[in-house]
C-alpha positions as CSV (number, residue, x, y, z in Angstrom):
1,X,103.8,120.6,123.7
2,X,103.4,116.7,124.8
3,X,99.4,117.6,125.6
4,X,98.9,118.3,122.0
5,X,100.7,115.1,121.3
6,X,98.8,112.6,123.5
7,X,95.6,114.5,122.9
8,X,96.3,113.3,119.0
9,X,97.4,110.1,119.4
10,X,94.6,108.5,122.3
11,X,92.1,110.2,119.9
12,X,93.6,108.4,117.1
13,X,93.4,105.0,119.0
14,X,89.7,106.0,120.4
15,X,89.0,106.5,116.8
16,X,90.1,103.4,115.4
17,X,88.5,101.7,118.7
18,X,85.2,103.0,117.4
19,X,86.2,102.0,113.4
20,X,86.4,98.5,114.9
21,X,83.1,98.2,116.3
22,X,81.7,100.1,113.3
23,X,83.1,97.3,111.2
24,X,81.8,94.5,113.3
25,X,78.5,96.4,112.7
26,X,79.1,96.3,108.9
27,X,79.5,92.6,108.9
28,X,76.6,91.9,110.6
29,X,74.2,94.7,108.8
30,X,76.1,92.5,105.5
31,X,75.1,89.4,106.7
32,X,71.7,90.0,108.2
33,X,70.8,91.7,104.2
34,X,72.2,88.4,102.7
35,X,69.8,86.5,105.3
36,X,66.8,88.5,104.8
37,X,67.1,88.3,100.8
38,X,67.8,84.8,100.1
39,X,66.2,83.3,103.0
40,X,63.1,84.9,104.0
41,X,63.0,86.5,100.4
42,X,62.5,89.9,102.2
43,X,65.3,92.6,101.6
44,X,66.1,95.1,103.6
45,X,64.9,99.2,102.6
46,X,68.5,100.3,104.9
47,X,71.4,97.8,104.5
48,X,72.9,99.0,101.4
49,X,73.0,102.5,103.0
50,X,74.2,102.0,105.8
51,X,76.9,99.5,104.3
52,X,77.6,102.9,102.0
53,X,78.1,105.2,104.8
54,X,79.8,103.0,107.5
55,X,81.8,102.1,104.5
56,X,83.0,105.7,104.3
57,X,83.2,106.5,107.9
58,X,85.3,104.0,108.6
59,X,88.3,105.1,106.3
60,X,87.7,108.7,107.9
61,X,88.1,107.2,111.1
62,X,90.9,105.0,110.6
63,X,92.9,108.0,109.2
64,X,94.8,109.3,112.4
65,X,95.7,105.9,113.0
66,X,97.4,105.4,110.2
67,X,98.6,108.5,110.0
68,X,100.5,107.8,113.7
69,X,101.6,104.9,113.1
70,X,102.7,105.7,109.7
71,X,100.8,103.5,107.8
72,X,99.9,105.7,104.6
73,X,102.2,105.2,101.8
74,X,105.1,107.3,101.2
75,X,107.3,107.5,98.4
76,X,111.1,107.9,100.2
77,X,113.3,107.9,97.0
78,X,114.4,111.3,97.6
79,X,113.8,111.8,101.3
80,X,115.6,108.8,101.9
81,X,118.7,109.4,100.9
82,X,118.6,113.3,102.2
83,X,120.4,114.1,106.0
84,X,117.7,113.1,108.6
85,X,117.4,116.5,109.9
86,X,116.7,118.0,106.4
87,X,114.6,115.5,105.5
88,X,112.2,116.3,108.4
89,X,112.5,119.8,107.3
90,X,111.0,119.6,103.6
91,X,108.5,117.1,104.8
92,X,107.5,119.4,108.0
93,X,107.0,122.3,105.3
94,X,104.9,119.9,102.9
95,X,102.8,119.2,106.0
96,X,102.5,123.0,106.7
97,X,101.8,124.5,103.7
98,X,99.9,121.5,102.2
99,X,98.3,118.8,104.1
100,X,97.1,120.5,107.4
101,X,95.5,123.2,104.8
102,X,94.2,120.8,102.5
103,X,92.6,118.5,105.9
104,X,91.3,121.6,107.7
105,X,89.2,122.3,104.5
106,X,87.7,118.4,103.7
107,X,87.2,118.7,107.4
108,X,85.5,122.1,107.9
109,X,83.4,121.5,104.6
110,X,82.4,118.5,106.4
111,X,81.3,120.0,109.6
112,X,79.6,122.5,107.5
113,X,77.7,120.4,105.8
114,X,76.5,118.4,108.9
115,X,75.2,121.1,110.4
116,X,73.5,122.1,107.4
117,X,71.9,118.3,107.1
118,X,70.7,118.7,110.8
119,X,69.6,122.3,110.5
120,X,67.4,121.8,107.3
121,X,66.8,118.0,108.7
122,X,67.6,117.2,104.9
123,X,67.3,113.3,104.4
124,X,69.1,110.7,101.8
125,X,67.8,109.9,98.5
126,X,66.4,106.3,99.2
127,X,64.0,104.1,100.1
128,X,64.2,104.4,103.2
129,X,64.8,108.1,103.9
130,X,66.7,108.5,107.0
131,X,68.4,112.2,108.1
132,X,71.6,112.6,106.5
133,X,73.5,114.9,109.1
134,X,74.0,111.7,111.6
135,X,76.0,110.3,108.5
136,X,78.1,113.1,108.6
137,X,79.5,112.8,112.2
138,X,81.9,110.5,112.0
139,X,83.3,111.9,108.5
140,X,83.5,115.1,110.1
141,X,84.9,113.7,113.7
142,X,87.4,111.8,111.5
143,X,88.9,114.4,109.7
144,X,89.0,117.0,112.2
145,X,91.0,114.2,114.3
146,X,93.1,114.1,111.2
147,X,93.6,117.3,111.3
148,X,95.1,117.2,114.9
149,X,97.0,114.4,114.4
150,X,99.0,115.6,111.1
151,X,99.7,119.2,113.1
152,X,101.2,116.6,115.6
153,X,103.4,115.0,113.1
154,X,104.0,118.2,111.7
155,X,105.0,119.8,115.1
156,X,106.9,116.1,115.7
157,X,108.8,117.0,112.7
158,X,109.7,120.7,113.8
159,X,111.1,118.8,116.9
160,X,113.3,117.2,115.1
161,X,114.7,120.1,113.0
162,X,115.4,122.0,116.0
163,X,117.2,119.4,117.5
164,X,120.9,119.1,117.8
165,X,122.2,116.5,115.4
């Protein structure tokens, strides 16, 4: 069961790897548009797109992270003050019957919709045109590695249920 556990969590940090870069791409996409416009009084057809979508794909991306190192926010009033072992329990079940449900959809809508993009080579609304599906990778990549990493945390928590206090 530790394969499924690493496998998550060097995905996460891959992913979160590639966030970085993307945003160091956003800043300079943001700061060549602000260059183009006010200086040689020539904006860009692209930059607000692809600020848009990089935008977007890097909270998908970022998401596993967080969600191994626990970074989301959580409301503990109740679980707090519950016995460790039930606590994991109740918040294993939530994760069970709610969140790896509720993930696997987002992030099987999202693959089906990139493969639709790339199969009817649909492209965005704009200016500037470009194919939609490559826009949909990292949203889908991202939430698929979601995905993997809550059934960790979920399977994490079963762990701890099962263990001996």
């Amino acid at each position: 069961m530790t394969g499924i556990f690493t496998i998550a969590d060097r995905l996460a940090g891959l992913l979160v790897a590639v966030a970085t870069v993307m945003l160091a791409a956003l800043i300079c996409v943001s700061l060549y548009e602000v260059f183009a416009r006010y200086v040689l009084a020539a904006p860009t057809v692209w930059a607000f797109d692809m600020v848009n979508f990089t935008n977007g794909a890097l909270f998908v991306l970022g998401a596993a992270y967080a969600q191994r190192e626990r970074l989301h926010v959580s409301i503990d009033i109740l679980s707090g003050r519950l016995p460790r072992r039930l606590g994991a329990a109740i918040l294993g079940a939530l994760f069970l019957l709610a969140v790896l449900p509720t993930i696997g959809l987002l992030a099987w809508e999202a693959t089906h919709r990139l493969i639709g993009f790339w199969q009817s080579g649909r492209v965005v609304e704009s200016a500037w045109h470009p194919p939609r599906w490559p826009f949909y990778v990292p949203i889908a990549f991202g939430l698929w590695a979601l995905w993997l990493q809550c059934l960790a945390t979920c399977l994490r928590l079963g762990l701890q249920v099962a263990r001996p206090a």
